[in-house]
C-alpha positions as CSV (number, residue, x, y, z in Angstrom):
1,X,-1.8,-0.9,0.8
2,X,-3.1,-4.0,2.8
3,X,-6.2,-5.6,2.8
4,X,-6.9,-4.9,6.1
5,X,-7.0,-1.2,5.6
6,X,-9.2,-1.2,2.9
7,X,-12.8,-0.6,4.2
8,X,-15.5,-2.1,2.2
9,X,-18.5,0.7,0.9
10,X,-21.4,0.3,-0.9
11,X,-22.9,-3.0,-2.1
12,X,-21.3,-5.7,-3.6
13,X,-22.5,-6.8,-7.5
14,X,-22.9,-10.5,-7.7
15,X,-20.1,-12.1,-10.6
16,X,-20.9,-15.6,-10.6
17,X,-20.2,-16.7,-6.9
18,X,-17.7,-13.9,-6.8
19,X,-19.1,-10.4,-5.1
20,X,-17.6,-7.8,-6.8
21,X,-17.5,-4.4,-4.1
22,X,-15.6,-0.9,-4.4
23,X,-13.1,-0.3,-1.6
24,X,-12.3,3.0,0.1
25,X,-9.7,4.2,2.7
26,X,-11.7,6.9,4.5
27,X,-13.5,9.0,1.4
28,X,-10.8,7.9,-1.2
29,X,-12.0,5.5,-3.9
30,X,-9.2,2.9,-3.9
31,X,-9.8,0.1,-6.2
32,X,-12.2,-3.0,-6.2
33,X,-12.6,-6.2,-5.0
34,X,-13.8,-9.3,-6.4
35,X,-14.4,-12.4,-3.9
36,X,-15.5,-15.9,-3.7
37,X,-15.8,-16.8,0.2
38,X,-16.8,-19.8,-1.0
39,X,-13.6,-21.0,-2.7
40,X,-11.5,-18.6,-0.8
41,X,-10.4,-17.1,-3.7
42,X,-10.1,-13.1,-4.3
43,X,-8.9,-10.8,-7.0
44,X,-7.7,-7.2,-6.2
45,X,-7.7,-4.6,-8.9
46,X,-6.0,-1.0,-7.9
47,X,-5.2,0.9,-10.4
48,X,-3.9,-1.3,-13.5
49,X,-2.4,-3.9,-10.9
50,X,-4.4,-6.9,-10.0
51,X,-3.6,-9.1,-7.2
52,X,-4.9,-13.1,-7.1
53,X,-5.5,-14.3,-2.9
54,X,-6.5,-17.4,-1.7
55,X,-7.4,-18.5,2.0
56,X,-6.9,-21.8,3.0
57,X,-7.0,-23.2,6.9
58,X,-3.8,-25.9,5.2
59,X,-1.8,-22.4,5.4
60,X,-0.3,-21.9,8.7
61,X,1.4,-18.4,8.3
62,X,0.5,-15.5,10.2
63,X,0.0,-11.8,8.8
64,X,3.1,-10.3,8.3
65,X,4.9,-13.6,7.7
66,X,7.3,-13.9,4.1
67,X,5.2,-16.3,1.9
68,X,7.1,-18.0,-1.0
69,X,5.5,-20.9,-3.2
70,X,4.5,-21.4,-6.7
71,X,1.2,-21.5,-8.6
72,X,-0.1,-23.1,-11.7
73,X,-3.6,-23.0,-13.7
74,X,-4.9,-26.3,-14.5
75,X,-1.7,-28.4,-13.6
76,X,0.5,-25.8,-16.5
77,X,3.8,-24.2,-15.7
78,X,4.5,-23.1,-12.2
79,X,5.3,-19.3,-11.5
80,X,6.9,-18.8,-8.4
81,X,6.1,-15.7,-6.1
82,X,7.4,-14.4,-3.4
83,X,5.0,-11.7,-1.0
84,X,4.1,-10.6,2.6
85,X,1.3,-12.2,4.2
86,X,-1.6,-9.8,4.3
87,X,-3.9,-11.7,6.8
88,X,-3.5,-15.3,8.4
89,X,-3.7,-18.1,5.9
90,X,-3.4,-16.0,2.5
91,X,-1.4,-16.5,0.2
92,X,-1.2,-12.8,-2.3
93,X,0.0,-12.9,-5.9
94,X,0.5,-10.1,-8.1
95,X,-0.7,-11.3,-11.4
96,X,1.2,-11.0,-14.2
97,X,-0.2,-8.1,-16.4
98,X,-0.3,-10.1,-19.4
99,X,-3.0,-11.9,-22.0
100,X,-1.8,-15.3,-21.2
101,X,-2.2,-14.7,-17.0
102,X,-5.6,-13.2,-17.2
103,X,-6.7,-15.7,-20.0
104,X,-5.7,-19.0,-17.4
105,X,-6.9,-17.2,-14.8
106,X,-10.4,-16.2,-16.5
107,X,-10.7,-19.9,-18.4
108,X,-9.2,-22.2,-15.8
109,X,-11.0,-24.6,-14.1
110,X,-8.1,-24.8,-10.6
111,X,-5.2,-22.9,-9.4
112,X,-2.6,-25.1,-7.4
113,X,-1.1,-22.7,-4.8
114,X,2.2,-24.3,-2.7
115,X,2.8,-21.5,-0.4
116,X,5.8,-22.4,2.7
117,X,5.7,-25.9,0.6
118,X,1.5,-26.4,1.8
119,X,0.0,-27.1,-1.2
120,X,-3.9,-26.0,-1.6
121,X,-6.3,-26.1,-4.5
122,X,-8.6,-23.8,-5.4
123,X,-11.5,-23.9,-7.8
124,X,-11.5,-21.3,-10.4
125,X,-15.1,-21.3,-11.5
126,X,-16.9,-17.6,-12.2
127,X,-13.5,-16.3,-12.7
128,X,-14.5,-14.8,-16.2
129,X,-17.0,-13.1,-14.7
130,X,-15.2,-11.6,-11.8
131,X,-12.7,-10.0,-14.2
132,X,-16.0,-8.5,-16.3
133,X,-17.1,-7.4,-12.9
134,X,-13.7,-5.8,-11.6
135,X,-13.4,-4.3,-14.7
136,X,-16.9,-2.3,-14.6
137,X,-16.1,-1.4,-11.2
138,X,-12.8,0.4,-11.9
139,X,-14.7,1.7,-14.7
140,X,-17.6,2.8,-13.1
141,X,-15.6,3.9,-9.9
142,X,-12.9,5.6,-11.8
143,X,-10.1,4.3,-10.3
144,X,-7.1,6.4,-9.5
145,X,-4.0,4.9,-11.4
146,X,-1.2,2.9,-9.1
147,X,1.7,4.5,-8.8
């Protein structure tokens, strides 16, 4: 599933400078989206996955192109990804579904993102929040679980 073809329904809770909105395809409930135009920063939640995307104009690649890079929370340990650009100039990360991801990613202050060796950074702040408010939304939505 893409962003792209992911309509957004219904209106969007404010999470800090995040806005936290339900997504459909057609009728079907598909997960929630939490975004920070702002910073450029997004979190995806569908089922018990959550993906981390960040839009930068430094980011050249096109949608569809293979991005590979490395990102890092407040200048710690680099984890490499590898993914398929979704739109132009995003950069998509499935987060690690562990404590320590979602705890630097909900108490860190930047993410460092080299993505085709362009390194952008992007503030963090509000990202507790936008986890509380994904997480009501998946509740509250009753989201189907990823297969």
């Amino acid at each position: 599933m893409t962003l792209a073809t992911m309509l957004l329904t219904t209106a969007s809770v404010d999470a800090a400078d995040f806005s936290v909105t339900p997504l459909k395809e057609g009728d079907t409930f598909t997960g929630c989206l939490a975004q920070n135009p702002a910073t450029g920063v997004g979190l995806l939640a569908v089922g018990d996955k959550v993906v981390l995307f960040a839009n930068s104009s430094k980011f050249t690649f096109a949608k569809g192109d293979q991005v590979t890079g490395s990102w890092s929370i407040d200048g710690g340990t680099a984890t490499n990804f590898s993914s398929t650009a979704d739109t132009a100039a995003t950069a998509t990360i499935d987060v690690p579904n562990t404590t320590e991801a979602v705890m630097a990613l909900t108490s860190g202050k930047s993410l460092s993102l080299t993505a085709n060796s362009t390194t952008a950074d992007f503030s963090l702040a509000g990202g507790e929040k936008a986890f509380m408010g994904l997480s009501e939304c998946m509740t509250t939505q009753a989201a189907p679980a990823a297969n």
